[in-house]
N, C-alpha and C positions, 0 to 999 in steps of 0.2 A: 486555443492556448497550447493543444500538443502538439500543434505542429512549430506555431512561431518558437515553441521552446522544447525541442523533442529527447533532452537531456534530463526533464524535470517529469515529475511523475505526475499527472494531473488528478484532483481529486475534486470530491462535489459534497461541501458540505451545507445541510439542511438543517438552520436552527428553527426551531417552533412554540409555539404555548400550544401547541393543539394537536388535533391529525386532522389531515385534511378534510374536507366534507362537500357538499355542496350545497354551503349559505353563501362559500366566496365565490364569487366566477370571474373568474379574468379579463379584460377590458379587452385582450389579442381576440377573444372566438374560439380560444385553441380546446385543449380537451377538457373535461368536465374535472372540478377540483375535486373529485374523489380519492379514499385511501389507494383502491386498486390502480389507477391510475397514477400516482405516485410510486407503487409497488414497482409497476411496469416501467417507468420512465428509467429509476433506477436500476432495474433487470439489465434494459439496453445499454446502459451506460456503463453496466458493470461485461455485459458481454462486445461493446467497442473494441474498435482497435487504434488507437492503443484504448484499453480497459482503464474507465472513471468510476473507481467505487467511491460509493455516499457514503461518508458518514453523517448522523443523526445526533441532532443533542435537544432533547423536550427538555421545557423550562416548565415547572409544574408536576403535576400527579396528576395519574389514571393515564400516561401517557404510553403504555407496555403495546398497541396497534404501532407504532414507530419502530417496533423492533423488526417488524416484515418488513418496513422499507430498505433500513438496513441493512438483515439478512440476504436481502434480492441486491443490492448493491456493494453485497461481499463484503463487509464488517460486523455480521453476525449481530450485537444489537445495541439499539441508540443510548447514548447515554443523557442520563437523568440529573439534569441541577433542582436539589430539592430549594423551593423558594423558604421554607425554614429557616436557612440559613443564610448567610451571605452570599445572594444569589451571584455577584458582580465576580467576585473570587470563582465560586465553584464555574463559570460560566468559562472562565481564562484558563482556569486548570481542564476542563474538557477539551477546551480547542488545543492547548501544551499537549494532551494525550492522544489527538487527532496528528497532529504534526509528528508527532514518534513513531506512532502505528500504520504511517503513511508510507514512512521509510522503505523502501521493498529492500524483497529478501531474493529474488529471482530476477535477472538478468536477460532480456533477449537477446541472443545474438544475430548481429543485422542480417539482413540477408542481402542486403548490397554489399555486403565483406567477402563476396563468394563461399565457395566452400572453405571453411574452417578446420585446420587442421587441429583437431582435439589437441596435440600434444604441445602445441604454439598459443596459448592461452595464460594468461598470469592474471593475477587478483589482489590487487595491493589496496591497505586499509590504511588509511593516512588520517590519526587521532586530532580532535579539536588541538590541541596540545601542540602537533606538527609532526607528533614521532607516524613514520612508516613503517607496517609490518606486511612482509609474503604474506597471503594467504597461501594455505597448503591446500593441496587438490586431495581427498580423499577418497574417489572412485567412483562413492557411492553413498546413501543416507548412513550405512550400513559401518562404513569406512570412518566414520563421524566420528568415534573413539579415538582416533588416532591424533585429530587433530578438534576437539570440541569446537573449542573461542576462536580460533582462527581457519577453520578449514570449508573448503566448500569443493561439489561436484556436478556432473551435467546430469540434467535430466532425462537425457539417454544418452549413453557413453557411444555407442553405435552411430546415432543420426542427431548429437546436439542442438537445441534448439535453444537452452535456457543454461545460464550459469547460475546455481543453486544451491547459497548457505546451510551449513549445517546446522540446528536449531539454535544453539548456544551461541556461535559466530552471530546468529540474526540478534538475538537479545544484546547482544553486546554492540552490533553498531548502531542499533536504534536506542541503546541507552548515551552512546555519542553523538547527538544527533545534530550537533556542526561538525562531524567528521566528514571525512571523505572515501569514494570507493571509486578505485579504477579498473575499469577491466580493459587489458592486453589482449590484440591479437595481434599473431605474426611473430612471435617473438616465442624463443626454445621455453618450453614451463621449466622455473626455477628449482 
């Protein structure tokens, strides 16, 4: 999927009633339905490239072994629809919260772009709404003050490999999240 669509951020989510075990075994042969192998599957998929992190959603209780799959597949931990409630709702609202939290916040820069002139780079945020805003480059995580909701910097100003929001810029375009984010290369920073 990330390749046929190498614009879109590929993710892997695992809904459940349970944690894995070994009453189920797979009709393929493949590996044994243990938690740890779950663990692992999601490890490698969070360390891919491009990186597939799992998110998790147990439907039920006693479900807190789902947090390690999670955790290993880089969303720290699964989220819980209590069946108390209206499972059908809280089930829609986790995937809603899946689909925001997916949003990235760092940027590779290709490496078929050649070298990358740091100072030819632009970041423009374009609202569900239609309005376009610069983002402002601010150096560093450090530089964040300058520009909170709109500002972003490289992961290393030296040897850039990542264009990367400043914390409040990330919350704010993952609270837009039919917005859009372009990033510019080759072009003088605004």
């Amino acid at each position: 999927v990330a390749v046929q669509r190498p614009k879109r951020k590929p993710v892997l989510v695992l809904a459940t009633d349970g944690f894995p075990d070994e009453t189920c075994t797979g009709s393929s042969g493949g590996m044994p339905n243990t938690l740890e192998n779950a663990i692992k599957v999601s490890a490698d998929a969070h360390k891919a490239s491009p990186a597939i992190d799992t998110f998790v959603i147990g439907v039920g209780s006693e479900l807190k072994s789902l947090d390690a799959i999670a955790a290993a597949g880089g969303t720290g931990t699964a989220l819980i629809v209590d069946t108390n409630k209206n499972v059908e709702q809280a089930f829609l609202q986790a995937l809603d919260s899946i689909r925001k939290q997916a949003i990235p916040c760092e940027y590779d820069i290709p490496t078929s772009a050649g070298a990358v002139d740091p100072k030819k780079v632009n970041v423009t945020f374009t609202s569900a709404s239609g309005t376009s805003e610069l983002f402002l480059y601010t150096g560093s995580a450090a530089g964040c003050t300058a520009a909170p909701t709109s500002g972003w910097y490289f992961d290393d100003p030296q040897a850039p490999k990542k264009v990367v929001f400043c914390a409040p810029s990330c919350d704010r375009v993952k609270a837009d999240d039919k917005g859009r984010i372009d990033v510019v290369f080759g072009c003088e920073r605004k």
